[in-house]
C-alpha positions in Angstrom: 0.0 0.0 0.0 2.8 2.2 1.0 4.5 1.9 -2.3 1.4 2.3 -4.2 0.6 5.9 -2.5 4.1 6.8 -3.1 4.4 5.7 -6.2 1.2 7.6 -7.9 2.5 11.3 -5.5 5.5 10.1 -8.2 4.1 10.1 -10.9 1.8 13.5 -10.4 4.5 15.2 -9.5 6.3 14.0 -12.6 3.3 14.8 -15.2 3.5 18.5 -13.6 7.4 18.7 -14.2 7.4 17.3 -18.0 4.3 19.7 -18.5 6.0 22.8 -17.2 7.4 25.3 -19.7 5.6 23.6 -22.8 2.8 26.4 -23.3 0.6 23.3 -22.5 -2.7 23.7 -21.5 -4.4 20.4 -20.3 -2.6 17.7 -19.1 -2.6 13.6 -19.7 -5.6 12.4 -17.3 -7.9 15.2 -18.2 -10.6 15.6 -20.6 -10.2 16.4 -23.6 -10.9 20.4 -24.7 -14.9 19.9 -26.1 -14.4 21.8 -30.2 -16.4 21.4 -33.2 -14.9 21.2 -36.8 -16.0 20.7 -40.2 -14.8 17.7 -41.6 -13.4 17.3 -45.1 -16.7 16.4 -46.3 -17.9 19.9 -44.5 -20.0 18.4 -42.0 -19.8 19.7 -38.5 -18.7 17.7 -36.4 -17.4 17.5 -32.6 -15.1 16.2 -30.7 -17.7 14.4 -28.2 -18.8 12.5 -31.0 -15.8 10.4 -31.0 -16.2 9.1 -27.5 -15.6 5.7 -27.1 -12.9 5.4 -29.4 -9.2 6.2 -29.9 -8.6 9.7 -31.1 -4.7 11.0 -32.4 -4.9 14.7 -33.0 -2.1 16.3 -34.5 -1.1 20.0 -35.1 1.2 21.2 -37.3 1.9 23.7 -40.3 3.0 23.8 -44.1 6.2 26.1 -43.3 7.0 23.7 -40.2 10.3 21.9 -40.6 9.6 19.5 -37.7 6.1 19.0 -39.1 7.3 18.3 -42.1 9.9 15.2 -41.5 7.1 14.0 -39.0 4.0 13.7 -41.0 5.2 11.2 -43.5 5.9 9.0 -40.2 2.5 9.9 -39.5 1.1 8.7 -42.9 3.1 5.8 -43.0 3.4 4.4 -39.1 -0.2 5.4 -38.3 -3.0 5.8 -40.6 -1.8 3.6 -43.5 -1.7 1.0 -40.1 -5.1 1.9 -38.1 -7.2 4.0 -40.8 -9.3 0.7 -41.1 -9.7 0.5 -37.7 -12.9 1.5 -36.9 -11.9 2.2 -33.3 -9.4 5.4 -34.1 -10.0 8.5 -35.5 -7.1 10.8 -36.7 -7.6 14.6 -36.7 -4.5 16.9 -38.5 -5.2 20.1 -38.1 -3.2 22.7 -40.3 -2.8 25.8 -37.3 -3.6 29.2 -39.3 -3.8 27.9 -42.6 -6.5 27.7 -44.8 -8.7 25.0 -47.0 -6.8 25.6 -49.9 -3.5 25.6 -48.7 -3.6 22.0 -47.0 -5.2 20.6 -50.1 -2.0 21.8 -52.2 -0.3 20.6 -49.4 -1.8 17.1 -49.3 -1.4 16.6 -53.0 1.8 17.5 -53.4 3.0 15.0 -50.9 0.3 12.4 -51.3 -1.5 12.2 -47.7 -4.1 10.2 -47.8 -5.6 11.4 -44.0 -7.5 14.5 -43.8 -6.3 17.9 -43.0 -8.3 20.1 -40.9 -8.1 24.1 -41.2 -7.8 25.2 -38.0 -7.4 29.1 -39.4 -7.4 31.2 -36.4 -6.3 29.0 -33.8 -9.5 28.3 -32.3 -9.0 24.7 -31.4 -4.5 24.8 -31.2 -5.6 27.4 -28.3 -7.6 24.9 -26.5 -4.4 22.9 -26.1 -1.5 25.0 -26.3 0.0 28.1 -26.6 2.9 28.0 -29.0 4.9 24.8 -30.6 4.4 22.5 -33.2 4.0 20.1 -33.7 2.2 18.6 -31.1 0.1 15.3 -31.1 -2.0 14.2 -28.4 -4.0 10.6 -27.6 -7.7 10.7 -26.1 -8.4 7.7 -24.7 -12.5 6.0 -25.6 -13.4 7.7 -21.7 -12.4 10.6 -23.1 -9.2 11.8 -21.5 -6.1 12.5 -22.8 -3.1 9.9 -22.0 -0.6 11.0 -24.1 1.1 14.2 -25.4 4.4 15.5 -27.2 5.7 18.4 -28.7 8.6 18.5 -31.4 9.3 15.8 -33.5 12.4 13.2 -32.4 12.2 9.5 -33.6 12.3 9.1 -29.9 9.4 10.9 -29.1 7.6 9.3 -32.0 8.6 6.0 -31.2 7.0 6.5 -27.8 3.6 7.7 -29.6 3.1 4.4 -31.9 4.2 2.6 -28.5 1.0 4.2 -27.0 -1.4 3.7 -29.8 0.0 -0.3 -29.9 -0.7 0.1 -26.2 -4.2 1.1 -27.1 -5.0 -1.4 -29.5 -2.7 -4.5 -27.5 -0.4 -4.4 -30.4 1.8 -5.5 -28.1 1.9 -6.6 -24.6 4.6 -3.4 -24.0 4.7 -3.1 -20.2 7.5 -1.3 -17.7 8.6 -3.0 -14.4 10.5 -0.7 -12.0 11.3 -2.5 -9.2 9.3 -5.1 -9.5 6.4 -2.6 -9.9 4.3 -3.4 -13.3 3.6 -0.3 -15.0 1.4 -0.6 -17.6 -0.2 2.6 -19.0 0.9 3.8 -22.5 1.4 6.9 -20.8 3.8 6.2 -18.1 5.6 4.3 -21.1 6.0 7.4 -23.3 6.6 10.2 -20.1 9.4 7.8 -18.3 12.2 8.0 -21.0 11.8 12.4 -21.1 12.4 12.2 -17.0 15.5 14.0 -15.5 18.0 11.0 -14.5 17.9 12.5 -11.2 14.1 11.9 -10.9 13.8 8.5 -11.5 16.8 7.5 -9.1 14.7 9.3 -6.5 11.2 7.3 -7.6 13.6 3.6 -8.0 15.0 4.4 -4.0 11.3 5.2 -3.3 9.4 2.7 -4.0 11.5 -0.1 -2.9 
C-alpha cells in the first residue's frame, strides 16, 4: 500500500514537471478540450462524437520543418496502419492555414488522411499556446493519456508505443522495481524524466 501511494504522489509530481514550460494547457488524465470542426466532407462535427474510441490529434503547419519530417511517419506508421480501424480517429489540423493551402499541401505530398483548417487558432488554443507540432492521444473515456511536442524519432517512437498500447499491439509493459507499469502513458513520459528523478522514484518505492 505504502509503495502504491508513493508511487502515484511520483508520478503526479512527474506529469506537472514534464508539463511545465511547454505552453501546454491540459494535461494527460484530463478531458479532452470539447471543439467542433467541419470535416473534409464539410460536415460539422465535434469532438464528443468520438467518445468511445481512440482519437490522435495532430497539429502542425505547411512552413514547419519538424512537421514536415514528421507527417510522412504519420502517414506511414499510423493511418496507413489503423485508418481501417474502426476504433481510431485521426484529426491533423493545419494551425492558421486555410482550406486551400492544405489541399495543395496534401497533393503535393500524397496524404491520404484528412487535413483540418484550424485558421485562427481556435481549437490549437484549446491545447497549447505555442509549438508545433504537437500530437496528443484521447483515450475512448475521453481523457487525454498521451502528449508530445517536437518531432524526435524518440518521441515518436513513444507515440506508436502508445497507440500499440491502445489497441494491445503488443503486450509493452515497464517493471520498475518489481512494480508493473502498464499505462501507455507512463511508457512514453518515463524515457523524457531528469536522471535524477527516476533515481529518486527507483529508491522510493522499494
Amino acid at each position: 500500500m505504502k509503495k502504491t501511494i508513493l508511487l502515484s504522489l511520483f508520478l503526479a509530481f512527474a506529469t506537472l514537471v514534464f508539463a511545465n514550460g511547454t505552453g501546454t494547457k491540459v494535461e494527460t488524465g484530463q478531458s479532452v478540450p470539447e471543439f467542433k470542426f467541419h470535416d473534409q466532407n464539410g460536415k460539422k462535427v465535434s469532438i464528443s462524437d468520438f467518445k468511445g474510441k481512440v482519437v490522435m490529434i495532430n497539429f502542425f503547419a505547411t512552413w514547419c520543418p519538424p512537421c514536415r519530417k514528421e507527417l510522412p511517419e504519420v502517414q506511414k506508421q499510423i493511418w496507413d496502419k489503423y485508418k481501417d480501424n474502426p476504433n481510431f480517429v485521426m484529426l491533423v489540423f493545419g494551425r492558421e492555414q486555410t482550406a486551400d493551402e492544405l489541399n495543395k499541401f496534401k497533393k503535393e505530398n500524397h496524404y491520404t488522411f484528412p487535413i483540418i483548417p484550424d485558421e485562427k487558432r481556435k481549437i490549437f488554443s484549446l491545447f497549447a499556446e505555442q509549438s508545433i507540432p504537437r500530437n496528443f492521444v484521447i483515450g475512448p473515456d475521453g481523457k487525454i493519456i498521451f502528449e508530445s511536442i517536437g518531432y524526435t524519432p524518440k518521441d515518436f517512437k513513444n507515440l506508436l508505443d502508445v497507440l500499440a498500447g491502445t489497441f494491445n499491439d503488443n503486450n509493452t509493459k515497464l517493471v520498475i522495481e518489481g512494480n508493473r507499469i502498464d499505462s501507455p502513458f507512463l511508457l512514453a513520459i518515463l524515457p523524457k524524466l531528469p536522471f535524477w528523478l527516476l533515481l529518486v522514484a527507483l529508491n522510493t518505492i522499494k
